[in-house]
N, C-alpha and C positions, 0 to 999 in steps of 0.2 A: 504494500500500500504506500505509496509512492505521492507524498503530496510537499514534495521541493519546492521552496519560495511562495509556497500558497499566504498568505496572509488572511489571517484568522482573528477574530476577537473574538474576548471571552469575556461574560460577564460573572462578577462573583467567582474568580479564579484563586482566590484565596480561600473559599471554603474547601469542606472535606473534600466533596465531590470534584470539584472547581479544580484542585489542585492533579488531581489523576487526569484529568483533560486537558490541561497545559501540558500536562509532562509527555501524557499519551500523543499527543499533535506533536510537540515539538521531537520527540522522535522520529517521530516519521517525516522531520523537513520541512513540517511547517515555521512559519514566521505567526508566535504567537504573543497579542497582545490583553495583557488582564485588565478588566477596568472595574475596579473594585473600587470599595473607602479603608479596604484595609489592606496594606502592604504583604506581598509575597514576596521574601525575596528567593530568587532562579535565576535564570537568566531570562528569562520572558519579558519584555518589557513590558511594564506598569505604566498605566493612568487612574490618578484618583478621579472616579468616577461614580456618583450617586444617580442609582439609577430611577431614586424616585423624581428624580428631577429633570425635565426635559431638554433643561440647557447645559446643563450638565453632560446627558447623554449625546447632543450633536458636538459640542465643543468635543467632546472625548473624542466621535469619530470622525472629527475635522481632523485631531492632531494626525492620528493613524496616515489619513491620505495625505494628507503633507509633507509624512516623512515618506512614505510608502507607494504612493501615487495611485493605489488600489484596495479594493477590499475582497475577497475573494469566498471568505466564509462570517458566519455570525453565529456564536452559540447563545442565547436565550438560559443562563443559567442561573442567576442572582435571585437570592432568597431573602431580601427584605419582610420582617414582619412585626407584626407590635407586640408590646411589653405583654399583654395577657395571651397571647399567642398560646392556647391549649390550654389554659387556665380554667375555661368555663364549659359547665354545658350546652347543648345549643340554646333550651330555656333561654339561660342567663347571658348570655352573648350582648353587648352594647352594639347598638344598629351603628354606629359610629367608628368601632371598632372594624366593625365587619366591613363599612365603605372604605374605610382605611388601607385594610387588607387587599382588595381587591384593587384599588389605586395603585398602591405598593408595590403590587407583582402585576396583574392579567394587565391591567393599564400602561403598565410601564414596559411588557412585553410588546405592549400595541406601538407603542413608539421607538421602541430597538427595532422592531418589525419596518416598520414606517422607512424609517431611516437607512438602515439598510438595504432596502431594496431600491429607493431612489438612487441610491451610488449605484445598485447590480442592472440597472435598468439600461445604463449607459454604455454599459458594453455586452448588454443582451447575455450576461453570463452570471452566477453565483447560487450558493445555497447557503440555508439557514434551519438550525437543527434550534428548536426551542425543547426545555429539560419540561415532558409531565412527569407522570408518576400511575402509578396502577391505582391508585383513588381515583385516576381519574376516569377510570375504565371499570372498574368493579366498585363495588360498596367497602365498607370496613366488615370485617369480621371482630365484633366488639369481643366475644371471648378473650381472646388472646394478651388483652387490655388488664380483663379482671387478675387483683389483687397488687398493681403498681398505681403509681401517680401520674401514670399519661394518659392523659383525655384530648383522644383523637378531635380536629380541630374540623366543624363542618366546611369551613370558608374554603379550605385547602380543597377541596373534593370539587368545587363550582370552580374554582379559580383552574385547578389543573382540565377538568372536564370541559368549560370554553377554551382553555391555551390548546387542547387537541383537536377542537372544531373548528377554533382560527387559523392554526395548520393548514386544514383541508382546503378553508377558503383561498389560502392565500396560495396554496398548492396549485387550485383548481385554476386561478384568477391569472398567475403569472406565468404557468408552465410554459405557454407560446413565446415567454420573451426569457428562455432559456434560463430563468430563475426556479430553484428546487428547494419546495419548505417542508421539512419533517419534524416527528418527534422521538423523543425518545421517552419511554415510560419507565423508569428502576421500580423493582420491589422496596424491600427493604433495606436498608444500608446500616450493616453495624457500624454503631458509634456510643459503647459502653450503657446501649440501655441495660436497666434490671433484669436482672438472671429469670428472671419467672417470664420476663415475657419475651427473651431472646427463647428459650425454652418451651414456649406456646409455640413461637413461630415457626422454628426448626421440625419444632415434630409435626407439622403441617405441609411444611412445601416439600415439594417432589423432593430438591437436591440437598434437604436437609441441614440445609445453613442458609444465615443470612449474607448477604452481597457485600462483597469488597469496593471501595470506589475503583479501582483495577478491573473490576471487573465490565462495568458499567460504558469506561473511559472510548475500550475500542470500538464501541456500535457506535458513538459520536462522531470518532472520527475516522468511521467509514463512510458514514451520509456523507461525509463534508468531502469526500473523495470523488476521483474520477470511478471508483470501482460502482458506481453508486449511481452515474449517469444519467440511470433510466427511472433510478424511484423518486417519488414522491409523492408526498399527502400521506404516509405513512406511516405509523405510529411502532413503533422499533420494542417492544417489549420486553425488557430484560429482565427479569424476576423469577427464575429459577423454578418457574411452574407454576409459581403460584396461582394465578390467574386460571389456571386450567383446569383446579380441583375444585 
């Protein structure tokens, strides 16, 4: 997989996730850039970048073509969310909270979308891989919950379930002008939850463990690939079966 000089941004390339997709691209040759608010250091070049803010997000992909003269890929990856973030039940949810939320990601997706494709327009070429998730395809399985302090968060599941219909649109809309929008859905991704409910989940899915960000990294950047040409509007499901039980 073979993707030399491609120039790629990434948003939110400092989280867990974030970090296996810079690494995983930039092995394979890409020119990878992270636009985060918080610093990775690699060799990847960095822009502080807040993605809930629109001026924010163009200035960041001005700098890119300025130095680079191109954009070639766009990952949709940044997890901005607010302080009660999984705190409440849906009951209890602040309708304010929950605008918030959707402002912060679906919205801010819509204009990483936006923006990148006005650059791919111009040379009738590029793809753009936006991160869902399998909430956004199947429901929760609340069992797996009982007995820890995580309370699955509803907003995540509307928010992930439009970022994979907006896909399709923007799939369906630009395909003629040689632009490719996919997604990618991850299961679950260990990161030190509670034993009892790494332990629910394990004994559920086919391959009996939860996902590595490694794991996740190289279906990102195969979309973002020439291997990849022909797909689009896709949704790339990496979860270890889960979805199929």
């Amino acid at each position: 997989m073979n993707m030399k000089d491609k120039v790629i941004i990434v948003t939110g390339g400092s989280g867990l996730l974030g970090k296996a997709i810079l690494h995983d691209l930039k092995s394979k040759g890409a020119i990878v850039i992270n636009l985060d608010i918080a610093p990775f250091r690699n060799d990847c070049h960095f822009i502080n970048c807040d993605i809930t803010n629109d001026a924010s997000i163009k200035d960041s992909i001005n700098i890119v073509l300025e130095k680079y003269g191109k954009l070639d890929g766009f990952v949709n990856n940044a997890y901005p969310r607010t302080k009660d973030w999984g705190k409440k039940s849906f009951d209890l949810i602040d309708s304010d909270s929950w605008r918030t939320n959707i402002d912060w990601q679906l919205n801010s997706y819509f204009v990483c979308c936006q923006e990148a494709i006005k650059i791919m327009l111009k040379k009738k070429n590029g793809s753009i891989v936006n991160m869902a998730s399998i909430y956004g395809v199947v429901g929760y399985d609340f069992t797996i919950y009982k007995g820890t302090n995580i309370n699955p968060p509803a907003v995540y599941s509307a928010i992930k379930g439009g970022l994979i219909n907006l896909t399709r649109f923007l799939a369906s809309k630009y395909g003629e002008k040689g632009i490719r929008v996919n997604c990618v859905s991850p299961g679950g991704i260990y990161n030190n939850q509670p034993r009892t409910f790494v332990k629910a989940y394990e004994e559920k899915i086919p391959l009996k463990r939860m996902a590595n960000p490694e794991d996740i990294a190289p279906g990102v950047s195969f979309l973002l690939s020439d291997e990849a040409k022909y797909i689009t509007g896709h949704n790339l499901i990496i979860d270890g079966g889960w979805t199929i039980v």
